[in-house]
C-alpha positions in Angstrom: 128.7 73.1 86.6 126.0 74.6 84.2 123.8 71.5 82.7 120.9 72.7 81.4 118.6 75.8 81.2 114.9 75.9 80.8 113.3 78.6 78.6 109.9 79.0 79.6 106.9 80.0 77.1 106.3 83.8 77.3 104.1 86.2 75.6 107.1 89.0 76.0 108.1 91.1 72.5 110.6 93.5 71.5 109.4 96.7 72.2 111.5 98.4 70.3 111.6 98.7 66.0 114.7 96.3 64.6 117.0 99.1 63.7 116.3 100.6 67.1 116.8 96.7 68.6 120.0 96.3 67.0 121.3 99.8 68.2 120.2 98.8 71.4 121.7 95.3 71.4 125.2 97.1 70.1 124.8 99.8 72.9 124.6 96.0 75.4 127.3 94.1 73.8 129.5 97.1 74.2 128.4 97.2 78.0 129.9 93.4 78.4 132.7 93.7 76.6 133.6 96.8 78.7 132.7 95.0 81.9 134.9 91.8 80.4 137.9 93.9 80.3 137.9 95.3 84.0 136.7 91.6 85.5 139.6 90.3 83.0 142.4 93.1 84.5 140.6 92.9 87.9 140.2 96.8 87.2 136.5 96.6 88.8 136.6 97.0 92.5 133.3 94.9 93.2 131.7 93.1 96.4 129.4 89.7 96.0 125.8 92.0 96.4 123.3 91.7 93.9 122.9 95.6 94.0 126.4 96.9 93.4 128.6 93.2 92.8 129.4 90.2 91.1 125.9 88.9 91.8 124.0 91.4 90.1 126.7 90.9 87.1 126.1 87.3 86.7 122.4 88.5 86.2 123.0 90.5 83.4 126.0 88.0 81.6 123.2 85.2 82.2 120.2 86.7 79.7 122.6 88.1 77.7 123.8 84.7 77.0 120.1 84.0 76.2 120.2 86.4 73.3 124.1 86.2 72.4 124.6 82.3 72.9 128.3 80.4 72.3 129.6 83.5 73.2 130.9 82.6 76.7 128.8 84.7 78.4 127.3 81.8 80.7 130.8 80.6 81.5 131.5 84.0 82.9 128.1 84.3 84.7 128.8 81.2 86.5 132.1 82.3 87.3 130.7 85.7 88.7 128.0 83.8 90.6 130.8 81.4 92.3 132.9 84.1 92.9 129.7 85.9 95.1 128.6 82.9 97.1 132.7 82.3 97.9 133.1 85.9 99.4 129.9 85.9 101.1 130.8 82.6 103.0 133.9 84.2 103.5 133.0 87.4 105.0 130.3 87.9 107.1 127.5 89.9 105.2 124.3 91.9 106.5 120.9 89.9 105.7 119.6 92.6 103.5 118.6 91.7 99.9 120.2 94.0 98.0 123.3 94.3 99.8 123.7 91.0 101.5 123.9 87.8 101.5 119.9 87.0 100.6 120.1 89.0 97.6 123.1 86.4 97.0 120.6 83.7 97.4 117.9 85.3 95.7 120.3 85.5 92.6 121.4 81.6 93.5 117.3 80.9 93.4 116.8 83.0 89.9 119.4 81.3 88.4 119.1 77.9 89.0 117.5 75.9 86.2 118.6 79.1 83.7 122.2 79.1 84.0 123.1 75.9 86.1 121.4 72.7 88.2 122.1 71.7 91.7 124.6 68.2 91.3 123.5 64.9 92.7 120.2 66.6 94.3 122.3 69.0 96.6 120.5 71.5 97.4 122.5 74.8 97.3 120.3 77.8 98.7 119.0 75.2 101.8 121.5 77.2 104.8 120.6 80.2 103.4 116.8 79.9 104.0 117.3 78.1 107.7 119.2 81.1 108.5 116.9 84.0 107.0 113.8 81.3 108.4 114.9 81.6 111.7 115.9 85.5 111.3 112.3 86.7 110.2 111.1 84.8 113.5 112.9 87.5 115.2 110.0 89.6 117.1 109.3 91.9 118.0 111.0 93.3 114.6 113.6 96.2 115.1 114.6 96.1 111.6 113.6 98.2 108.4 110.3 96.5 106.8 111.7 97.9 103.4 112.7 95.9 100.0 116.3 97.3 100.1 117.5 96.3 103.4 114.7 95.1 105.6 111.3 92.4 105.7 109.9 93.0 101.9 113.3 92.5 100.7 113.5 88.7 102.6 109.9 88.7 101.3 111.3 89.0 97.7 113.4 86.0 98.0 111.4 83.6 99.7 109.1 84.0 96.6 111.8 83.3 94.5 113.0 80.4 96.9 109.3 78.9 96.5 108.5 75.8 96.7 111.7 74.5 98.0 112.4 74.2 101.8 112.3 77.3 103.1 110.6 79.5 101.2 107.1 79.3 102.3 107.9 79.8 106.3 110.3 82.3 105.6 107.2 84.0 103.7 104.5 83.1 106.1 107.0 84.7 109.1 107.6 87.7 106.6 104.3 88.7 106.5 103.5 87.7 110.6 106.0 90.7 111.1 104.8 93.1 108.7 101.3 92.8 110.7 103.1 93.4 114.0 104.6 96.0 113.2 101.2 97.7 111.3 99.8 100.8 112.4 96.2 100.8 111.8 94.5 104.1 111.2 91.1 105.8 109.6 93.1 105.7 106.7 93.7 102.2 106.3 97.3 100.5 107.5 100.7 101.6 107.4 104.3 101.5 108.6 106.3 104.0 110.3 110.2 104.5 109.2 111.0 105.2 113.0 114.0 108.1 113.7 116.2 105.3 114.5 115.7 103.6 110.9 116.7 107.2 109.4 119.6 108.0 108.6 121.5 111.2 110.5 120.9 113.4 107.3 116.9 113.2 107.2 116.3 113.4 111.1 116.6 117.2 111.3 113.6 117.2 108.7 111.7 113.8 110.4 112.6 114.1 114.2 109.7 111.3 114.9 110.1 109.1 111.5 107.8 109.5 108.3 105.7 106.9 106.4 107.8 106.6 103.2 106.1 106.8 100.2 108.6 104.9 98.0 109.1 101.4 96.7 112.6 100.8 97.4 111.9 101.9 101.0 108.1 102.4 101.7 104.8 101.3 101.9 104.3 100.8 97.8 106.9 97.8 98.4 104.8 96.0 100.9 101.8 96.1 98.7 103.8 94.7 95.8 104.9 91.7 98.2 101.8 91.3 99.8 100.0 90.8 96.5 102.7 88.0 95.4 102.2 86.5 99.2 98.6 86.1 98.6 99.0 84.1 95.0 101.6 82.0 97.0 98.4 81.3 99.5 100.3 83.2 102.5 96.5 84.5 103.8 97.3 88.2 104.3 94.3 89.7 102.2 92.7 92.1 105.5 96.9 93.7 105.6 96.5 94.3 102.0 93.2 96.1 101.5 94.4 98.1 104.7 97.6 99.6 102.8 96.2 100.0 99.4 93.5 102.1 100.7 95.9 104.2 103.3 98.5 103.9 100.1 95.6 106.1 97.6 94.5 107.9 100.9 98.1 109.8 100.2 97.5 111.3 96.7 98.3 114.8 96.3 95.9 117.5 94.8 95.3 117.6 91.3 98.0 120.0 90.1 100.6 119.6 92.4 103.5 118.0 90.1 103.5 114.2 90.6 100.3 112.1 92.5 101.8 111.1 95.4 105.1 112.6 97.3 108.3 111.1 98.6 107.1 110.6 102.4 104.4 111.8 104.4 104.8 113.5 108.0 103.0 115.2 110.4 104.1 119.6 110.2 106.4 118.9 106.6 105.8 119.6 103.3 104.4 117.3 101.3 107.1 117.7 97.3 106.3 116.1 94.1 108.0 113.3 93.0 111.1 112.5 90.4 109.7 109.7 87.8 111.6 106.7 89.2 111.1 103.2 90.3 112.6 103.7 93.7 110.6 106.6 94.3 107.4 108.5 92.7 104.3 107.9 90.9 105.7 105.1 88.3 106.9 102.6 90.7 103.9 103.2 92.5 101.8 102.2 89.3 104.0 99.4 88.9 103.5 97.5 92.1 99.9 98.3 92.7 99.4 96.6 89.4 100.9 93.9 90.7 98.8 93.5 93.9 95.8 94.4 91.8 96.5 91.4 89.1 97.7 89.1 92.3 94.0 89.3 94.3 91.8 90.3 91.4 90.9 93.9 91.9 90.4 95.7 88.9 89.8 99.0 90.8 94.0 99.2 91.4 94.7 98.4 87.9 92.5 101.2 86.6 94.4 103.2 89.4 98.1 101.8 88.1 97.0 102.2 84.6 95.9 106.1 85.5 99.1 106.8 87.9 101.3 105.6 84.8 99.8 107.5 81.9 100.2 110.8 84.2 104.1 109.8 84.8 104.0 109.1 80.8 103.0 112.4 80.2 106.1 113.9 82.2 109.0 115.3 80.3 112.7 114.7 80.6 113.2 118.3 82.0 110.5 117.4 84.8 111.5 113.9 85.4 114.6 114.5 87.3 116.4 111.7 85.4 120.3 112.5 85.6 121.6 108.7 84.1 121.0 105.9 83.1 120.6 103.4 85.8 117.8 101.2 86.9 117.0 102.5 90.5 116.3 106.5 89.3 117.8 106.9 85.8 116.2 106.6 82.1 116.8 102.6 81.7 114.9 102.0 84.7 112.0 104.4 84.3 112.2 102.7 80.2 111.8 99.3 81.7 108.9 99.9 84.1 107.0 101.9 81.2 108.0 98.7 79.1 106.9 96.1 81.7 103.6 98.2 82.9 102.8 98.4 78.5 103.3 94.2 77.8 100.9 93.9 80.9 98.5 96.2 80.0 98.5 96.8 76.2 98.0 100.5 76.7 99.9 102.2 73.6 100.4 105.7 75.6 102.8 103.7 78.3 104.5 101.7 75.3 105.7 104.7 73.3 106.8 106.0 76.3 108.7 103.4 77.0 110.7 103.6 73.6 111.0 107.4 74.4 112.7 106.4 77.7 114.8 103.9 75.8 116.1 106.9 73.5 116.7 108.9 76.6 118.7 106.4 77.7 120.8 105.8 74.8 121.1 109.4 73.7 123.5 109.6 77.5 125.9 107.8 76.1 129.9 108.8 75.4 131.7 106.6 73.1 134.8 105.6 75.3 133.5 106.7 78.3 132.7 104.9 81.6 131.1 100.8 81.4 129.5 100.6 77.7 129.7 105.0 77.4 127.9 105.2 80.5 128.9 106.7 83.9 126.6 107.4 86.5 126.0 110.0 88.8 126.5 108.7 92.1 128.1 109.4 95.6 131.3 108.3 96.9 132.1 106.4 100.1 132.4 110.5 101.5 128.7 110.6 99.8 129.6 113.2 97.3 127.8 113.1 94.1 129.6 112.9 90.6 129.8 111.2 87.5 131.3 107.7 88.2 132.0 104.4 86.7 129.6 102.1 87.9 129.1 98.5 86.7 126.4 97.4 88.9 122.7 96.0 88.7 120.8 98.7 90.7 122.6 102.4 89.7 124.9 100.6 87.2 125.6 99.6 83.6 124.7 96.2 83.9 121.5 97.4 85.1 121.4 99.6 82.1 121.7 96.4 80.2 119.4 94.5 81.0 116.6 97.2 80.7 117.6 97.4 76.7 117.9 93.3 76.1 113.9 93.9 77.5 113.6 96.2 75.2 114.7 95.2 71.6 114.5 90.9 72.6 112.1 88.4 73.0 113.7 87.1 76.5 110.8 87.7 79.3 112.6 90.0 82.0 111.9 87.7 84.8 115.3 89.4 86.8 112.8 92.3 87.3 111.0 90.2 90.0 113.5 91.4 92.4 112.0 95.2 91.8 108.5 93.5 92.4 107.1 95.1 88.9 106.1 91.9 87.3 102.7 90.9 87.3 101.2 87.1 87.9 
């Protein structure tokens, strides 16, 4: 039952102009009302994951109910939100936090206190920590280390499980594995992406594994967590240096498209990067701004800062930006300029940001796909096409969010689950 909801104090703005914030807000409400029709039909073939499912919808219903109150959206968020904690104690999920049952949780944890209150003291995320608790304490670690699937991911919701039960040891065991399973070089400290992590497609390319340069899958996404680990007093400052360093040791030669790569490998090529947050130079910037506000070192901010206004200074043709979601399209890349601009000040990444947001906007088809947005996106055969997609990470819910950030005062806190918002 939803009881109350705390708005906390927040220095956020509206990026975006009024007449550009209500075209925005109109491009939004025409998102939920499309994604209230197929919920309402049961049109919208969905699972309970926060990347692709019900949980990532509640998200988006839940700050838009911020900015459209009395409109039912929190009814429906609570609804979706039941609806994803029922099928995941129905069906057995995997762990991961973007497909599984802890990004579930983590959603559970976010939303508590915004959309609803635990009754009578019951604590409603406690199984779900003893069982991802006693999961990190697996070791040695076979797993991905990754925020998708693997340890940064479980990482990502113990913070937002903090201070309850749970959350600290399930942080504290988080980081215990990332440090056994560190390589340390003259470089600094990394982790492999062993060939039995890849998947079958990459392994012709990376027969021994590579060190993935990405936050959705790499080394930038332990940095991010690492930085929020030490503000949570998890001591883990020595692991942190180690990766920053190796992390900058990786930049490309001036002139070579993008700062860093996708991956690095002994014998392959090193290619410039998309501008993305789940690859390339602007999710970099992000989370090293993040570990650099976390500890204090204004060295990586000047580097985030730097890294950021080169991805700025990308255009559309260069970007590699197909649509419009959150993980690789023009709503996420708008958001991370927008988040990296009310952090920073720095006017170059804020009218970037607003150019993003016209990017964005300027894909839609009136009548087409979730809110005139389809995405392009692989099948269950992994084909790529132009697809409805309602989801948080590749989706129109994602899509959003990113423009209620954009033309609203609401703080974005939902973008702690990318690790792109500073302390």
């Amino acid at each position: 039952m939803i009881e109350s909801r705390i708005q906390s104090q927040s220095s956020w703005r509206p990026i975006l102009p009024p007449e550009a914030a209500e075209r925005a807000l109109g491009a939004v409400e025409e998102i939920a009302a499309d994604l209230r029709s197929h919920l309402a039909s049961s049109s919208l073939a969905t699972g309970p994951s926060l990347a692709g499912g019900t949980a990532g919808l509640a998200l988006f219903f839940s700050y838009l109910d911020q900015v459209r109150p009395g409109e039912g959206y929190d009814d429906l968020a609570m609804e979706l939100l039941e609806q994803a904690v029922t099928a995941t104690a129905e069906s057995p999920l995997p762990p991961s936090l973007y497909s599984g049952f802890s990004g579930v949780a983590w959603t559970m944890e976010h939303l508590r206190g915004r959309l609803y209150e635990d009754e009578d003291g019951e604590d409603a995320g406690e199984e779900v920590a003893t069982a991802l608790v006693e999961h990190v304490g697996l070791t040695p670690w076979r797993g991905h280390y990754d925020v998708i699937s693997g340890l940064v991911g479980f990482g990502v919701y113990a913070l937002e499980r903090l201070p309850r039960p749970g959350g600290e040891e399930c942080l504290r065991r988080v980081v215990a594995r990332l440090s056994e399973t560190a390589e340390h070089g003259p470089q600094g400290i990394t982790w492999l992406t062993g060939p039995e992590l890849m998947p079958e497609r990459d392994l012709e390319l990376f027969p021994a594994g590579n060190y993935n340069l990405g936050v959705a899958h790499g080394v930038p996404g332990v940095i991010g967590l690492l930085g929020l680990a030490q503000t949570a007093r998890v001591e883990c400052r020595p692991l942190l240096d180690g990766a920053v360093a190796w992390l900058l040791a990786q930049k490309l030669p001036p002139g070579s498209g993008s700062v860093f790569s996708y991956s690095v490998a002994a014998g392959v090529e090193a290619n410039p990067t998309r501008v993305a947050w789940c690859y390339g130079d602007l999710g970099i910037a992000a989370t090293l701004l993040v570990a650099g506000r976390a500890v204090g070192e204004r060295d990586w901010e000047r580097e985030a800062v730097e890294i950021a206004r080169q991805s700025a200074a990308r255009t559309l043709e260069d970007s590699g930006m197909q649509d419009g979601g959150i993980c690789h399209g023009g709503a996420g890349i708008a958001h991370l300029f927008n988040r990296l601009h009310q952090a920073t000040g720095d006017p170059a990444l804020g009218e970037a940001a607003r150019r993003w947001i016209d990017q964005t906007l300027a894909l839609r088809q009136p009548g087409v796909g979730i809110g005139g947005f389809q995405m392009w996106v692989p099948n269950e055969e992994r084909e790529l096409g132009w697809r409805d997609e309602a989801g948080f990470l590749t989706g129109s819910s994602g899509v959003g969010l990113a423009l209620l950030a954009a033309a609203t005062e609401v703080e974005p806190e939902w973008d702690r689950v990318l690790q792109i918002s500073p302390v």
